[in-house]
N, C-alpha and C positions, 0 to 999 in steps of 0.2 A: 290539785290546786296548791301551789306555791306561794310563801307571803313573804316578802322583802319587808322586814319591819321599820327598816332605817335607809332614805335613799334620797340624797337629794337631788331629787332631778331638776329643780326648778335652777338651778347653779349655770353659769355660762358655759361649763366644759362644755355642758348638752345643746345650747344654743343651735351650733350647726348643724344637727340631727337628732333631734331631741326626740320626732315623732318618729321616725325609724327606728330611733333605740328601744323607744318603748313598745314598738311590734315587735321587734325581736324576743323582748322579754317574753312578751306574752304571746309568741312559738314556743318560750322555752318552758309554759305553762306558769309563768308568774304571773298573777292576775291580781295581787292587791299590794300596794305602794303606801308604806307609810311613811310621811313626810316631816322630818323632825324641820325645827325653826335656828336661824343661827340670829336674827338681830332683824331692827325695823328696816333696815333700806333691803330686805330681801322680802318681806310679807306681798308686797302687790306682782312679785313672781309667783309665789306661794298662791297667792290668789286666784290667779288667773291660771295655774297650772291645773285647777280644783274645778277649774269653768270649764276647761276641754275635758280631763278626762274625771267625771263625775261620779263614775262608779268604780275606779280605780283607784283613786286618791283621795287617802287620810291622811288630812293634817294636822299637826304640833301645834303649839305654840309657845313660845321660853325666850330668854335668852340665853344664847351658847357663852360658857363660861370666857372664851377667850374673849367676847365680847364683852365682857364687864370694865369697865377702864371709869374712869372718874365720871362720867353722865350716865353708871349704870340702872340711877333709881329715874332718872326718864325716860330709858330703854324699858322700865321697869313697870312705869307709869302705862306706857303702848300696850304690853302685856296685857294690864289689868284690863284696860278700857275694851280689849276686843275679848278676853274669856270672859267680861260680862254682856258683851253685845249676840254672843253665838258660841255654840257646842266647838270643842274639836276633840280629838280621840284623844291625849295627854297633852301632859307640861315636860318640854324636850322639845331640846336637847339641853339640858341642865346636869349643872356639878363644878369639878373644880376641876382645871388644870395648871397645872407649874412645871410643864416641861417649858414652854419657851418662855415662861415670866411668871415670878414669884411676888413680882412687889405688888397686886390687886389680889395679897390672899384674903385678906380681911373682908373686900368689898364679894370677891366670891361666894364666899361662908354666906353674907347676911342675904343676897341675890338667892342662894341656892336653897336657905331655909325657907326665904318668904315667898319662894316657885314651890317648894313642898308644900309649904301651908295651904297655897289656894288648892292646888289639886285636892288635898283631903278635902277642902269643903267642899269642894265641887264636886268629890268620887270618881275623880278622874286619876290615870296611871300615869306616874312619872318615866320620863329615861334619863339615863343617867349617864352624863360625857365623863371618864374617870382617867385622868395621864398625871401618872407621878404624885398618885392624892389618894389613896385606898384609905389612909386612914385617919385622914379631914373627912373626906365622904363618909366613913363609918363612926366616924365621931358627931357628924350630925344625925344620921338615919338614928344613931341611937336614943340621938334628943326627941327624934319625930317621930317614932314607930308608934301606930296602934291599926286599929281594924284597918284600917280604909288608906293604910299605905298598901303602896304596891307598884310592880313596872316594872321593867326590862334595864340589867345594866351593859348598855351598850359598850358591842367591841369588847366586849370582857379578856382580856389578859394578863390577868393575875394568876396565883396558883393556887392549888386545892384549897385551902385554910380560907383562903379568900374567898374561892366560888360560895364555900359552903356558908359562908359568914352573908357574903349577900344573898344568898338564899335564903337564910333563915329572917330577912329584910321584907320577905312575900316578894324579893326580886328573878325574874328570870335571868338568864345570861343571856346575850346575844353575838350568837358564834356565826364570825363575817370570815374572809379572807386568810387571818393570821391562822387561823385551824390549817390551812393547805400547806405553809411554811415549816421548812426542817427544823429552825428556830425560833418555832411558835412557842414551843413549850406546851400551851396547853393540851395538845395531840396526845402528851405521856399520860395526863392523870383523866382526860376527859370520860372517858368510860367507866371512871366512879361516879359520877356526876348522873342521874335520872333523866333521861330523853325528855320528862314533864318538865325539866327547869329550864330548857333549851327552846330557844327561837332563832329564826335566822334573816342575818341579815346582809346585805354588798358595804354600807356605806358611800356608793357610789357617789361621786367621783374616786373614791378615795379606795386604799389598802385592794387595790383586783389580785387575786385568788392566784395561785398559780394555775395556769403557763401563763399568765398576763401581768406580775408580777412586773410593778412599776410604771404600767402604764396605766391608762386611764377604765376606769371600773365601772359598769355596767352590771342593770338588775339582773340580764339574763346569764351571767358569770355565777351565779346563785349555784349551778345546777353542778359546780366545781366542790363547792362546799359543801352542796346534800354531798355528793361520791365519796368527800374525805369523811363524811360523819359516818355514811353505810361500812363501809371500812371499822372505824374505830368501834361501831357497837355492835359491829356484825348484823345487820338488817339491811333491808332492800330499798334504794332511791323513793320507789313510791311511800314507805311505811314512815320512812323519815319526813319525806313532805306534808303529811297525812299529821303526824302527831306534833310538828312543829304547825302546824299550819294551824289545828286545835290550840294550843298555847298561846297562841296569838289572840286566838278570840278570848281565850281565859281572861287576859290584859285588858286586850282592847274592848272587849264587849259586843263585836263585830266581827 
């Protein structure tokens, strides 16, 4: 069993073949799909993705940090109103990003604390969207750590000091795509790094795996990532699916 932690399939790439893709996937032995949230005009995709396939798909709920722009506390407000109306597996895809825009840092931080907050009340696992912000992100986890944090920091592509610093957050890493890259970086250190701290994930649409490098990314592309992980810690495709696929329950609960 195979678990793609982060996949948004409910996105338009998938529109034209959305159900083929996801047979594909699960030929390729993926069989659990968890669905991070970017913003409210995307939930009644989300929703309805969750109505077809029922036993395959967990959902998020958050708003994604590039979504944060000046109406982020009514984006904020949606949030609230559905994690009190019903369960879902975390709060994600939350965090900071300042690769394409810096000027909504402030409104990011207070978005990204008050998405921690509820998950600890709730005991639910966060994930965490991190580009060009390791240490805004570690600047708040350090304001909000106790028991009942915890979650997966998504796409993780930082370096060692970093993995091990989210680590010590009760965060896993979630090792997508950029692992298959010459200029991944993280390939060099990852073999220090515990096979328990590691989940895996596509990001699909987004960051495909080599040989598909640049085009459009699919869950069942997964199976490119287990091969570069057997590789790096020296074990066998199944052992890697097997102990990431545990770690996932670790998080998710499920």
């Amino acid at each position: 069993m195979i678990t793609d932690t982060h996949t948004h399939l409910y996105v338009e790439q998938f529109d034209a073949d959305r159900e083929a893709m996801i047979l594909r996937a699960k030929s390729a032995g993926v069989s659990r799909f968890f669905i991070p949230a970017i913003d409210s005009s995307y939930h009644k995709r989300m929703f309805d993705l969750e109505k077809y396939y029922p036993y395959e798909v967990f959902l998020m709920m958050g708003v994604h940090p590039t979504s944060v722009k000046t109406n982020y506390k009514e984006e904020l407000a949606k949030v609230k109103e559905w994690i009190d109306q019903r369960d879902f597996y975390a709060i994600g895809e939350i965090g900071i990003d300042l690769y394409w825009d810096t000027s909504f840092l402030k409104e990011q931080q207070d978005a990204f604390r008050i998405q921690i907050q509820w998950a600890k009340e709730k005991k639910w696992p966060i994930v965490i969207h991190c580009r060009e912000a390791f240490d805004e992100i570690f600047e708040i986890l350090e304001q909000e750590v106790n028991d009942d944090l915890r979650g997966i920091f998504h796409c993780f592509t930082g370096n060692l000091e970093q993995a091990e610093k989210a680590i010590s957050f009760n965060m896993k890493l979630g090792i997508g795509g950029v692992v298959t890259f010459k200029n991944g970086k993280i390939n060099q250190f990852l073999n220090q790094i515990s096979l328990e701290h590691i989940v895996l994930e596509t990001d699909s649409p987004y960051l495909a795996p080599k040989p598909y490098r640049g085009k459009r990314n699919e869950s069942s592309y997964i199976r490119y990532i287990i091969d570069t992980l057997a590789t790096i810690y020296g074990k066998d495709f199944d052992e890697i699916a097997q102990i990431t696929t545990q770690n996932s329950k670790d998080i998710f609960g499920i």
